[in-house]
Structure formats: structure tokens, C-alpha cells
C-alpha positions in Angstrom: 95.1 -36.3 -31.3 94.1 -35.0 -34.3 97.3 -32.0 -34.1 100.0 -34.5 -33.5 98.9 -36.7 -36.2 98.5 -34.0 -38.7 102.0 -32.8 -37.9 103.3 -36.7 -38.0 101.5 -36.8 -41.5 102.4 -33.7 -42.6 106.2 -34.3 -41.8 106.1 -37.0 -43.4 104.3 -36.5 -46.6 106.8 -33.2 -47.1 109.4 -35.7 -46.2 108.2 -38.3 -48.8 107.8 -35.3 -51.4 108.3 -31.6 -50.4 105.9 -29.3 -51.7 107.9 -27.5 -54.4 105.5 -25.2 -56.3 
């Protein structure tokens, strides 16, 4: 689903580099 991939990616992505602004 598109959700639970979204959340998989997004975990991941703030995982790989957290969004620090």
C-alpha cells in the first residue's frame, strides 16, 4: 500500500538523515 510504504520510506530516509532544519 501506498501508506505503509511511505511510512517504511519515510522511516527510513529520517533514519538515513533526519530532517534537521
Amino acid at each position: 500500500m501506498f501508506l505503509q510504504e511511505a511510512c517504511f520510506l519515510g522511516a527510513l530516509c529520517l533514519n538515513s538523515m533526519p530532517l534537521a532544519t
